[in-house]
N, C-alpha and C positions, 0 to 999 in steps of 0.2 A: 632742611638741616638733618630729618632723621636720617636720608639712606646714607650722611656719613657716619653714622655708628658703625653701620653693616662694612661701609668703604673701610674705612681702619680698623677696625679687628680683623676682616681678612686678609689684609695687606698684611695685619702682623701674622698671622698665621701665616701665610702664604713665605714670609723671610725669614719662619723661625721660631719666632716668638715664644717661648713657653706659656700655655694656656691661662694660666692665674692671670700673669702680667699682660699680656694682650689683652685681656676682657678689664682691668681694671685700670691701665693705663690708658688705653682708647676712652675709656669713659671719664679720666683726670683732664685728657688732653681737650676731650670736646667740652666739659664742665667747664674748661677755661675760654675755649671761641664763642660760649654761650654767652657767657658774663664777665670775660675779660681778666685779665691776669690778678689786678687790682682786686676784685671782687670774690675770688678766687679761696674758698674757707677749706684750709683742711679737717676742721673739723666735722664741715658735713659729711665730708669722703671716711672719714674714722666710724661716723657713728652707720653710717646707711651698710660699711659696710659688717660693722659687727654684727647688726641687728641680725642678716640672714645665718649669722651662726651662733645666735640667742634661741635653740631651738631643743627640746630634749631628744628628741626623735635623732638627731644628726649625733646623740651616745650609740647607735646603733651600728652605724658602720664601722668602727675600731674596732666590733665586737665582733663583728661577723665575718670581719675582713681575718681576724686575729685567731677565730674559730677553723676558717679554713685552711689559713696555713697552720697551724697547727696540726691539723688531720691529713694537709696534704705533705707534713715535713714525717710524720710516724707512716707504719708501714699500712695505713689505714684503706689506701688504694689498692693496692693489690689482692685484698679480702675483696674488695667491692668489687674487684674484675673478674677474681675466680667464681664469684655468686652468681656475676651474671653471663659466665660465660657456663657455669652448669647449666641458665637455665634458657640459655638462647642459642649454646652455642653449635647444636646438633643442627640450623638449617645449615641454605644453601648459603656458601658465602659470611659461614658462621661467625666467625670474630669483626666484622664488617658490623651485625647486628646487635653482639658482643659490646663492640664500641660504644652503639649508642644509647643503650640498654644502662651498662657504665657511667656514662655520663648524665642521665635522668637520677640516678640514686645520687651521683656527687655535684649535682646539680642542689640537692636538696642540702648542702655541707656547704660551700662556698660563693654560690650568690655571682660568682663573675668568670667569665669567657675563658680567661689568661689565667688562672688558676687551674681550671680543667686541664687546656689546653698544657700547661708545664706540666703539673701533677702527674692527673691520669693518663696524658696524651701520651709523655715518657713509655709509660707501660705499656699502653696498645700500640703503640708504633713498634718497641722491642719485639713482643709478641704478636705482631701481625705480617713483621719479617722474619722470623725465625721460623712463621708456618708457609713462609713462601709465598705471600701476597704482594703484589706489584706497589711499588714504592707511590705510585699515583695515587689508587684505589687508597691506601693506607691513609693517608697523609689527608689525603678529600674527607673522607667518612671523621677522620679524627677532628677534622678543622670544623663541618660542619654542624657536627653532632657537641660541641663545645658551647653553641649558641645558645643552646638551652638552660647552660648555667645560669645568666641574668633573668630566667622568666621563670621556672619553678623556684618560689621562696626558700633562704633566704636569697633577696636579690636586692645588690646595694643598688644597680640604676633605679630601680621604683620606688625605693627610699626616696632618693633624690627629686625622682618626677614628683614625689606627693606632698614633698615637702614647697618646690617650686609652684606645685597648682592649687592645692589645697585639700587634693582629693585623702579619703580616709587608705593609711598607708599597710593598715590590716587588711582592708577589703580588696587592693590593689595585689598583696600578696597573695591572699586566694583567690585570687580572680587569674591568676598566672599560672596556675595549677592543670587547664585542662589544655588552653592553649600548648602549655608545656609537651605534654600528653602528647597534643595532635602532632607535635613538631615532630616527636619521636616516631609515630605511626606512619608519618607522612615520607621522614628519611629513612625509616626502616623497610616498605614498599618498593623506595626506589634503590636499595641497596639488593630486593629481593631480585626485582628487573634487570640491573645490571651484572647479578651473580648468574644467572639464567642465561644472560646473551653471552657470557663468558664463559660458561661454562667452569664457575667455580667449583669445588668438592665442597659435597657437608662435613657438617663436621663430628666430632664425637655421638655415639649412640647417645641418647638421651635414658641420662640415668639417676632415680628417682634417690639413691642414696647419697649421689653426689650431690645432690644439691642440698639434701640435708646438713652433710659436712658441711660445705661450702657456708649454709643460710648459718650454722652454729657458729660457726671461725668470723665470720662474717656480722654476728646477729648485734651485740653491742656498738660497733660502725651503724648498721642500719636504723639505731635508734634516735640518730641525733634527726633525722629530717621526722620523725613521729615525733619526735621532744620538738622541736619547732613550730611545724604546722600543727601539730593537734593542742598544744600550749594556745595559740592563735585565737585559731579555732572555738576550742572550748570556753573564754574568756578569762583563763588561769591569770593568763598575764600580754600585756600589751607586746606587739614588736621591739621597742627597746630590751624589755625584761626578758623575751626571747634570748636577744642578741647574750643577753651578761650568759643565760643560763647556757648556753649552747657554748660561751666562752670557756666556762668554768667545768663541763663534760669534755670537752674537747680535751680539757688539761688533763682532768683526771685520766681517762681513758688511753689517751698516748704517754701520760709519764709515768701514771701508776697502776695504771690495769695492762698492757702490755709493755709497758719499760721501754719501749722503742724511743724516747726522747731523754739526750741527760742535758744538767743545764745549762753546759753550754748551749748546743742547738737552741732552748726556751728561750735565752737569751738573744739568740741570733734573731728567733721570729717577732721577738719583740721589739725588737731593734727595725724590724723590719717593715713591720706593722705600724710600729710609728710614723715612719719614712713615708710609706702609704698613706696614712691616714693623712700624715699633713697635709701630701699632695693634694686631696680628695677636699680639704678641708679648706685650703687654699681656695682652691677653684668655688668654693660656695659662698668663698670672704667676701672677691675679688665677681661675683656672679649679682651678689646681691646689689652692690655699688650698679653695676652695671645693666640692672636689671630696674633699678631706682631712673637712670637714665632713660632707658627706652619708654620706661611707662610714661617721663615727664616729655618724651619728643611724639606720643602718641602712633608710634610704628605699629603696634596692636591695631589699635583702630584702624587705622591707614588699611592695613592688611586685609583686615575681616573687609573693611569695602570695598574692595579690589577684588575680591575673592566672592562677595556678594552680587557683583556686576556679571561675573563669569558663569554661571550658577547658584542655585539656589537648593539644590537638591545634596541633602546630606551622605548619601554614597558618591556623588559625584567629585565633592567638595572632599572625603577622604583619602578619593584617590589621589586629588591635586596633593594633598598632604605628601600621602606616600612616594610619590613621585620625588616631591622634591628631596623629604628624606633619605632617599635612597640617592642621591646626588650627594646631599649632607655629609650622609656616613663615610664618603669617599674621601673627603678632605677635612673631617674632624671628627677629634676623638668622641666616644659617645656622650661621659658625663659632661662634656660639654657642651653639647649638642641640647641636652637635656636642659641642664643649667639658662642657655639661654634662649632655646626654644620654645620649650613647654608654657612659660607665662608669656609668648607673642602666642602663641595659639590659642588659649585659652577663650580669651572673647572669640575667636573667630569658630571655636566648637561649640558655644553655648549660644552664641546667635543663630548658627546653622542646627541647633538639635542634635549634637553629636554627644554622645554621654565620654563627661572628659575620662572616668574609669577607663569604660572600655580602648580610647584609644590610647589612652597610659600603654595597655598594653603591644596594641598593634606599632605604637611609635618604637618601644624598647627590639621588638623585634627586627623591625625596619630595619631600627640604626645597626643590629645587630651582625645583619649581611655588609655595613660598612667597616666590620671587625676580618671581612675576607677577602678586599677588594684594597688594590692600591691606589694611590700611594701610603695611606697611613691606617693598613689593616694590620693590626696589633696582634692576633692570633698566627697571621701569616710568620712575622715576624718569629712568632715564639716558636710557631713550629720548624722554622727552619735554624735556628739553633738548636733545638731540640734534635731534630732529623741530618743535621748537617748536609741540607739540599739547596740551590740553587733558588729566589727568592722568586726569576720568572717560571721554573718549572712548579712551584707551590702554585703559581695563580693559576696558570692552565690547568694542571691536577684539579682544584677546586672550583671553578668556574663552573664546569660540567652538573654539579650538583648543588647550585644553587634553585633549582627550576623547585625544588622540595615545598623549600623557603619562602620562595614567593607564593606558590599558590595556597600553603595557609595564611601569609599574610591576607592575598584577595577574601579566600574566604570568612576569614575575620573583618574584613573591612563588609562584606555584604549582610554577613550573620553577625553583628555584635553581640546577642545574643548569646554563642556561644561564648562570652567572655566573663558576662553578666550573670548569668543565672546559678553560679556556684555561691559568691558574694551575696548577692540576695538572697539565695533561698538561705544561705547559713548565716547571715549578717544584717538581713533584714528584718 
């Protein structure tokens, strides 16, 4: 009986289906071949599935979701692009670096891929062709360098995973901090190699006053990822109380320290944000019902012994993960992916010795590269409205600079360590 859970939710995806209703419909319709029409209690379906959104943790997404657009509706981007384009922007191939340098600071603002990518993306695509950069190169570096928004905190996916496995969802946000890091070192390297074989120009002299202006115009924007991580961090206040405070700076700073928001607009983002959040909220209603299902058809278990049979070695067993992830990411959206992933995995990492932390993160990344891959790569998507480009010329463009990606993945999957030892040494 369980592999039809898996059969009918991807048929619905596969027809259509909007995500809430396929994860909870597939789990009304098999609730009923279980026990029969007769039998049949909507009240169990009411309560299993409020319970997954009886959570306080899950005030945090509205917050943050609400934080970034607000920052990314005021003119708070373009501060963040001039800052780091003072201070990267003298290499080879200079706004290429610029991009992703960008995108780690707004990374630490908005928590998600599709926000970057609208926001920021807007900006370095304008100014990445106005300085004569080939519309591929552009559009790759902006697509890939976007991925880091869900893994340096705030990041609504790891909300969600820690909410789904249990893992502590402070420790999962510093624990996203170095990985983040690597991500940027790793696309920043191969942006250097392909400036080199291209023979791109540098770009501006590096100049120590400019980045002064820049950091000053710039310096209250840069405050909100220090107000978040170091709030965290230092035990001020939990994640949720993060999300309010970062809510309530965001406001102030774009409607009354720079004026760039009047109420109309506040009104549109909140209008907006709601929209989102339902969605968001939805899918955790409609996850929980369905996630009450799979535990009662024992697919978990099923799993880890299947996967026990194949191997028994915990890097081995991570790769099978990632693999199949990276297939996942291809055909569903992330917090989906999460939603009804993370708790079938769960025994199958704690029987193998996999610290569920560490692949919190390696998983978010994973599915990450399913945000640039079709059919249902959602950055893809944004950027080519964004770009007004052709949706097969986006994938070729990008494709190329995926190799980044995966090899910090592998390396996180060998080294968890590297994921670990920020979380601990400051949270242990």
């Amino acid at each position: 009986m369980g592999i039809w859970y898996l059969v009918i939710l991807i048929a619905a995806f596969l027809i259509g289906i909007p995500v809430a209703i396929s994860m909870g419909g597939s789990a009304a319709i098999l609730m009923i071949l279980e026990r029969g029409l007769g039998a049949f209690r909507p009240e169990v379906i009411a309560q299993k599935s409020v319970y997954g959104l009886n959570n306080f943790l899950l005030l945090s997404i509205p917050l943050f979701l609400y934080a970034g657009k607000i920052m990314n509706t005021g003119n708070i981007t373009s501060r963040i692009f001039d800052f780091a384009k003072s201070t990267v922007g003298w290499l080879r191939g200079g706004l290429g670096h610029v991009n992703i340098i960008a995108s780690v600071i707004f990374a630490g603002m908005t928590g998600t891929a599709t926000s970057d990518a609208a926001g920021l993306g807007a900006i370095e695509i304008k100014a990445m062709r106005e300085a004569g950069y080939e519309d591929d190169f552009t559009f790759a570096v902006t697509g890939v360098s976007s991925t880091i928004g869900p893994i340096i905190p705030p990041s609504i996916p790891l909300v969600i995973y820690g909410l789904m496995t249990g893992c502590s969802i402070g420790a999962l946000l510093i624990a996203g901090i170095v990985p983040g890091i690597l991500m940027a070192i790793a696309m920043m390297i191969y942006v250097e190699i392909y400036a080199v074989r291209h023979h791109f120009p540098k770009g501006e002299r590096f100049r120590i006053s400019v980045v002064w202006r820049t950091f000053r115009r710039a310096f209250l924007s840069l405050l909100t990822p220090v107000i978040i991580i170091g709030g965290i961090l230092s035990g001020v206040f939990t994640p949720t109380e993060a999300a309010a405070i970062a809510a309530v700076y965001a406001t102030v700073l774009t409607v009354f320290v720079y004026k760039e928001v009047d109420f109309k607009t506040l009104k549109a983002v909140l209008w907006e944000t709601l929209r989102d959040s339902g969605t968001i909220m939805m899918i955790c209603f409609c996850a929980s019902l369905y996630g009450y299902m799979i535990t009662r058809s024992k697919i978990a278990e099923h799993l880890a012994a299947a996967i026990a049979q194949v191997s028994t070695n915990p890097y081995v067993i991570t790769l099978l993960l990632v693999a199949f992830l990276l297939v996942v990411g291809c055909f569903m959206e992330n917090l989906a992916s999460i939603t009804i992933l993370a708790p079938v995995f769960l025994p199958v990492l704690v029987n193998s010795g996999i610290d569920p932390l560490a692949f919190g993160i390696i998983m978010i990344i994973t599915l990450m590269v399913g945000l640039l891959t079709p059919p249902f790569g959602m950055v893809l998507f944004v950027l080519c409205k964004v770009g007004d480009i052709p949706l097969e010329r986006m994938v070729k463009a990008v494709l190329p600079f995926l190799p980044p990606l995966l090899i910090v993945i592998l390396l996180l999957s060998f080294f968890p360590q590297i994921i670990t030892f920020l979380p601990n040494l400051l949270m242990g």
